[in-house]
Kinemage of the C-alpha trace (Angstrom):
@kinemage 1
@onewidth
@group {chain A} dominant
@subgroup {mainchain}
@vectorlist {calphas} color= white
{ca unk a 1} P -55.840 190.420 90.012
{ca unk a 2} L -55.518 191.768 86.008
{ca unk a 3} L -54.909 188.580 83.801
{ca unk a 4} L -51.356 187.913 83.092
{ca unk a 5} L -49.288 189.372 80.527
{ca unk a 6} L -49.764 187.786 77.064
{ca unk a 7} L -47.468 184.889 76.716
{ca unk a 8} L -46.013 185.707 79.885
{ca unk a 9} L -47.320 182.882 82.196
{ca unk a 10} L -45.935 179.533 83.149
{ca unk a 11} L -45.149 177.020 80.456
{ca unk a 12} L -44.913 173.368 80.394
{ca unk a 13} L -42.805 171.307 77.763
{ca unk a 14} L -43.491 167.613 78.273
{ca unk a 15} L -40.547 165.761 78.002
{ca unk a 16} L -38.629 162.187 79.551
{ca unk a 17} L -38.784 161.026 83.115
{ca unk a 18} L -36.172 163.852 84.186
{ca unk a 19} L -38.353 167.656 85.264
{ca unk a 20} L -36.356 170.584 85.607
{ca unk a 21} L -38.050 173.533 87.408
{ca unk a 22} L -37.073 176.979 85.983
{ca unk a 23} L -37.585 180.018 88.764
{ca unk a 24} L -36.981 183.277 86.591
{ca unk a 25} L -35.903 186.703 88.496
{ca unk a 26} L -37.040 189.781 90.666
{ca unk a 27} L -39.728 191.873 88.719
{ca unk a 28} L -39.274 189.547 85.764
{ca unk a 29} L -41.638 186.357 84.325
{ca unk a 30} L -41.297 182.913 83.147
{ca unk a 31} L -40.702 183.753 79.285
{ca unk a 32} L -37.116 184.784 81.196
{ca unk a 33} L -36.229 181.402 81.369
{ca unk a 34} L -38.170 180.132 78.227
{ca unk a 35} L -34.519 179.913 75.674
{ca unk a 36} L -33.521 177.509 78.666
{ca unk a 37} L -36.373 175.848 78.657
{ca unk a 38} L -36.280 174.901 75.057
{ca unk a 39} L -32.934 173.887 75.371
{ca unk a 40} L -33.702 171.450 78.024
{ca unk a 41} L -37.049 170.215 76.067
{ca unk a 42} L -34.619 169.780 73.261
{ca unk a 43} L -32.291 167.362 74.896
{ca unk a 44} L -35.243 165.302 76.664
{ca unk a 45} L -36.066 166.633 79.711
{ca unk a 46} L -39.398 167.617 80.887
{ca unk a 47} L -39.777 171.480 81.515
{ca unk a 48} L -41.969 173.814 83.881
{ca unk a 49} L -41.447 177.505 84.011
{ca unk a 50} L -43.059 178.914 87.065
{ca unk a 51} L -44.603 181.935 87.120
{ca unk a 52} L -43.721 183.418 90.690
{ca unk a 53} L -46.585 185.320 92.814
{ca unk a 54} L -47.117 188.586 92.096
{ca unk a 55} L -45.197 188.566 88.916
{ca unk a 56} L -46.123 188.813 84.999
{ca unk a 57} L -49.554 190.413 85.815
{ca unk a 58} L -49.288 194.405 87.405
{ca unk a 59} L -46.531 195.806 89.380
{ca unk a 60} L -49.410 196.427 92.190
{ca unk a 61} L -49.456 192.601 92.834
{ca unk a 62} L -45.904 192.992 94.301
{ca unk a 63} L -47.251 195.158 97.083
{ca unk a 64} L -49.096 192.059 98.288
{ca unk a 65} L -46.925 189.793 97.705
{ca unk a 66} L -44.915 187.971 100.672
{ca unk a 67} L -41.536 186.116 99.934
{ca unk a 68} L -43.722 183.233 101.183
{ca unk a 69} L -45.617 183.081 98.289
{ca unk a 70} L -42.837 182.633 95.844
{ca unk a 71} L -41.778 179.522 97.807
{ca unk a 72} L -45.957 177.898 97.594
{ca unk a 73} L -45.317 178.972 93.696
{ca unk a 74} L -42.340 176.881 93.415
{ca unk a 75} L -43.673 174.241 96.276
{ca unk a 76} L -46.364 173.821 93.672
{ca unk a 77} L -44.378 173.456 90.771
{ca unk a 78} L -42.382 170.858 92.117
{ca unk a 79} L -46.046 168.892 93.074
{ca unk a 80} L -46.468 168.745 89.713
{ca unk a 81} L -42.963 168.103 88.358
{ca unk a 82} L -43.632 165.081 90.783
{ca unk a 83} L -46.285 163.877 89.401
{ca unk a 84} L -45.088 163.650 85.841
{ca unk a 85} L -41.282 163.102 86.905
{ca unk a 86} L -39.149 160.710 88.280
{ca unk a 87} L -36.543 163.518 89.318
{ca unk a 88} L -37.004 167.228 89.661
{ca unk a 89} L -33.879 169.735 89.239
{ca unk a 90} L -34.938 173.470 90.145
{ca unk a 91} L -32.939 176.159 88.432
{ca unk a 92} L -33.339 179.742 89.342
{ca unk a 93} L -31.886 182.863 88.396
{ca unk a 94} L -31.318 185.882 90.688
{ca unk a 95} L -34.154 185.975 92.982
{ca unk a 96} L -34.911 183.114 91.187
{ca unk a 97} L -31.886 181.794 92.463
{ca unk a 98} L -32.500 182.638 96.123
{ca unk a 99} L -35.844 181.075 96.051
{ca unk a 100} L -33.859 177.872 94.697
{ca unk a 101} L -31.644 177.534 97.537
{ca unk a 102} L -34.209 177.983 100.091
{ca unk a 103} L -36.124 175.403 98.498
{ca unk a 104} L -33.237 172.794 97.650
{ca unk a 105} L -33.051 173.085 101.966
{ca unk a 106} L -36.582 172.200 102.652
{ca unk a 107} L -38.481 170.306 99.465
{ca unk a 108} L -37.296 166.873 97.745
{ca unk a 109} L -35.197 167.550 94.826
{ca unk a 110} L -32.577 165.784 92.495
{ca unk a 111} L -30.161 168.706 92.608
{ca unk a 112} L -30.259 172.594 92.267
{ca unk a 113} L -28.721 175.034 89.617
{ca unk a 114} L -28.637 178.781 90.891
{ca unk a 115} L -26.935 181.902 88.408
{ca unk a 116} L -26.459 185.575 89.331
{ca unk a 117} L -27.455 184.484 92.897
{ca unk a 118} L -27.088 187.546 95.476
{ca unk a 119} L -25.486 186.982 98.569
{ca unk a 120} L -26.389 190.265 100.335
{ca unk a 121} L -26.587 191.278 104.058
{ca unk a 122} L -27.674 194.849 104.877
{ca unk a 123} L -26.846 196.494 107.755
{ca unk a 124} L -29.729 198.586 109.830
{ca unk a 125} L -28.686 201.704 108.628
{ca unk a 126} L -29.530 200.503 104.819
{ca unk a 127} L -32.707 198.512 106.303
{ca unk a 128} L -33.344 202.644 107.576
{ca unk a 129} L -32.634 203.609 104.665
{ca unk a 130} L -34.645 201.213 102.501
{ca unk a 131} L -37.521 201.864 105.062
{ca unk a 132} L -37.432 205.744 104.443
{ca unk a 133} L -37.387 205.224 100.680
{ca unk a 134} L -40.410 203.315 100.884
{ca unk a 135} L -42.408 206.094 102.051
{ca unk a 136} L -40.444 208.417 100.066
{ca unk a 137} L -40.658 206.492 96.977
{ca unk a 138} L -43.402 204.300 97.158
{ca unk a 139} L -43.174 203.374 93.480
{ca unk a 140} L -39.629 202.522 91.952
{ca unk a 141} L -39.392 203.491 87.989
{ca unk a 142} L -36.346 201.383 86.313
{ca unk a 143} L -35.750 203.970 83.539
{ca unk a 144} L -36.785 201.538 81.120
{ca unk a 145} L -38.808 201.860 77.820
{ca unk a 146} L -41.987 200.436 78.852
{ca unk a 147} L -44.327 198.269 76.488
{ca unk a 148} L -45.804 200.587 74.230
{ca unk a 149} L -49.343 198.736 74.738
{ca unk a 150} L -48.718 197.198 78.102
{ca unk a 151} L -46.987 199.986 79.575
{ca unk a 152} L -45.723 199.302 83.305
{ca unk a 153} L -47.223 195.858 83.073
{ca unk a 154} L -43.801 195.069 81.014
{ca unk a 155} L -40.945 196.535 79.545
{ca unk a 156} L -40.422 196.923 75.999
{ca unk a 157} L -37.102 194.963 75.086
{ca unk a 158} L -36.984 192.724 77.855
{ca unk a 159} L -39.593 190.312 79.882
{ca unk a 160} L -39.891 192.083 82.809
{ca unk a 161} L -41.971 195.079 85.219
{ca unk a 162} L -40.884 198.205 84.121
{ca unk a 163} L -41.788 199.193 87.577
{ca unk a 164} L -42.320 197.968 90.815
{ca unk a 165} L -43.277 199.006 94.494
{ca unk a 166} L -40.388 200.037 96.832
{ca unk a 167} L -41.887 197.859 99.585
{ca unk a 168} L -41.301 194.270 97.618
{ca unk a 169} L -37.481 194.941 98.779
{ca unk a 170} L -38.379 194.343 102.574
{ca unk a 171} L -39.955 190.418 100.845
{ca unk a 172} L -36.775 190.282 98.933
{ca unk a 173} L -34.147 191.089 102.285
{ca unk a 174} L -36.452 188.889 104.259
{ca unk a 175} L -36.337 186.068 101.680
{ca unk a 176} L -32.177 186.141 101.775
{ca unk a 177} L -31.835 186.324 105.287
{ca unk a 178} L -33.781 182.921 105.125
{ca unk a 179} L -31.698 181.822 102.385
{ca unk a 180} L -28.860 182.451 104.341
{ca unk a 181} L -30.151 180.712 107.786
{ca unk a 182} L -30.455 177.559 105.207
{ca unk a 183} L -27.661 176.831 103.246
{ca unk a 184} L -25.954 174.998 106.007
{ca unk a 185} L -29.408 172.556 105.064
{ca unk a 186} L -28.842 172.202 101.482
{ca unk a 187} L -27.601 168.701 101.231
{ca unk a 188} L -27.959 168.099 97.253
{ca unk a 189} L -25.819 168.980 94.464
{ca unk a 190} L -25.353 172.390 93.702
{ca unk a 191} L -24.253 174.405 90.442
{ca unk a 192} L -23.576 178.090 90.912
{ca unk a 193} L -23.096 180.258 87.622
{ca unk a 194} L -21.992 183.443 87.846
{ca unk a 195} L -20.296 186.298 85.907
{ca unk a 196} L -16.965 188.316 87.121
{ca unk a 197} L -18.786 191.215 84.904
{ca unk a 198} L -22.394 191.148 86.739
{ca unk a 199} L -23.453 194.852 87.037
{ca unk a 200} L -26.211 193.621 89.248
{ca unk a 201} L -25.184 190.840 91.902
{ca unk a 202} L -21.273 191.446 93.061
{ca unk a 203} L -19.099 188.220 91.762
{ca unk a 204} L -18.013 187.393 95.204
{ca unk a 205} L -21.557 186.464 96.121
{ca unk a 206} L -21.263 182.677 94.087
{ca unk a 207} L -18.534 182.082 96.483
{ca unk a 208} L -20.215 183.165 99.311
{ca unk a 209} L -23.043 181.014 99.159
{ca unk a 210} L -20.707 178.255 97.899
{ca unk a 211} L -18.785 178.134 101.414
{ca unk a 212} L -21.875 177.637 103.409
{ca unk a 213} L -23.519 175.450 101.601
{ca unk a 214} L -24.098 171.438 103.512
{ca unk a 215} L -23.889 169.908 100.510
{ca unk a 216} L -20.157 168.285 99.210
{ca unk a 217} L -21.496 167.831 95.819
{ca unk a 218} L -20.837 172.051 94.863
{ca unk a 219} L -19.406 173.575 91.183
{ca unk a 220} L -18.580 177.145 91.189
{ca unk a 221} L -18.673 178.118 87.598
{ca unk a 222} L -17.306 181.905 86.987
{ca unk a 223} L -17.632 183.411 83.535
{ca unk a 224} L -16.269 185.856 81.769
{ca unk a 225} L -17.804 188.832 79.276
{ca unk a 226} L -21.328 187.648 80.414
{ca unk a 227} L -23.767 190.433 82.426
{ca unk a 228} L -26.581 189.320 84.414
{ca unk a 229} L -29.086 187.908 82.924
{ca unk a 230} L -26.654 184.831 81.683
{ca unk a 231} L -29.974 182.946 80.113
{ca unk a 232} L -30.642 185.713 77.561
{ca unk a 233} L -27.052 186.422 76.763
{ca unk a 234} L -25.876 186.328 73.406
{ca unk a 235} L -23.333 183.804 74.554
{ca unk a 236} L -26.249 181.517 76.329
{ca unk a 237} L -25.428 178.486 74.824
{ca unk a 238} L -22.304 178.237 76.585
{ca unk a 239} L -24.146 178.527 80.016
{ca unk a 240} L -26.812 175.839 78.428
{ca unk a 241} L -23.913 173.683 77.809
{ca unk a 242} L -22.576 173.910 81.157
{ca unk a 243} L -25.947 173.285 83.128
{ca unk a 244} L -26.739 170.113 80.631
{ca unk a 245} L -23.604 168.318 81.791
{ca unk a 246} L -24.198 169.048 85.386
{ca unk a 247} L -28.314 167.555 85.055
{ca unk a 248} L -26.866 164.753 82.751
{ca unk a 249} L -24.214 163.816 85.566
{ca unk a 250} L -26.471 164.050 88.522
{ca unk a 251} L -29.099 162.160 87.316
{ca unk a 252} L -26.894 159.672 85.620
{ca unk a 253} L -28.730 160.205 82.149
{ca unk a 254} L -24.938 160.761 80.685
């Protein structure tokens, strides 16, 4: 496996008794979530980004990579949240969001905050489709600058592959159908964050997850004017705001 990508890899910012687990995105790595992260560090809270498997190193290590192994990369996280923590939140974004979910059904946490979260059943003929592109296609090229000294490892204006191999969809549809056999299972609070302008992850998908979610304790936040990636917006803050109060009333630190 090549090293990972300078100041790329998971970060820790030691903090007070509260952890909150950041999960960044499909293709992209933990520095993703890092403005959040500092955010959270700022207002007392202890702070882990993961680093999911396969991710922030080469685009090859996606190839190899099972939806499985995100969840032991964020199973571990939360191990050592634990161990430094009274109370663990997990907040993930996009894929990052998925993998929350699926986790908030099946590992001890205080409560869950999941933005630009897809919703997505395909039908076989796109699962045919997707199958013939990935013989097709076997590499998928974003149309991205890439890094001028990194090159595919990362793209130039954002933290992220600039490519990636067609077959890590199959680990992504496999990883929401799971997602979607859970939610009924997710029994803590929830936060959902999503914007009415994603050009990514269609809006209806926040409320989609939102109605089959076990838990009571649910806040559907829609914004406005925001794209997807609502941690590296220019209009962040606002989003920061809105996932403080949520941690500060769960956790009763308020």
């Amino acid at each position: 496996m090549p090293f990972v990508v300078p100041e790329a890899g998971s970060f820790l910012l030691p903090g007070g008794p509260i952890g909150c687990l950041l999960v960044h995105g499909f293709t992209s790595m933990p520095e993703e979530m890092r403005w959040l992260g500092d955010d959270l560090a700022q207002r007392g809270y202890t702070v882990l980004g993961v680093r999911l498997a396969g991710h922030a190193t080469h685009p090859r290590d996606l190839a190899r990579t099972r939806w499985e192994d995100w969840m032991i990369s964020v199973e571990e996280g939360l191990a050592l949240l634990g161990g430094i923590t009274e109370q663990a939140f997990v907040l993930g974004l996009s894929l990052g969001g998925n993998v929350t979910l699926l986790a908030a059904a099946h590992y001890p946490m205080k409560g869950a905050v999941v933005m630009s979260t897809p919703y997505r059943t395909l039908s076989r003929g796109s699962l045919l489709a997707l199958r013939l592109a990935s013989w097709l296609r076997p590499l998928v090229r974003k149309g991205v600058p890439q890094h001028p000294t990194l090159g595919e490892r990362r793209e130039a204006d954002y933290p992220a592959y600039a490519e990636y191999p067609t077959r890590i969809l199959f680990e992504v549809v496999r990883l929401q159908a799971k997602v979607r056999e859970a939610l009924a299972a997710v029994k803590v609070p929830v936060l959902l964050i999503h914007s009415q302008q994603d050009a990514a992850v269609p809006a209806e998908s926040v409320q989609q997850i939102s109605d089959h979610l076990g838990t009571s304790d649910k806040e559907v936040v829609l914004l406005e004017g925001f794209d997807h990636a609502l941690v590296r917006d220019p209009r962040r803050e606002e989003v920061f705001e809105v996932i403080a109060d949520f941690i500060g009333r769960v956790s009763g630190a308020e």
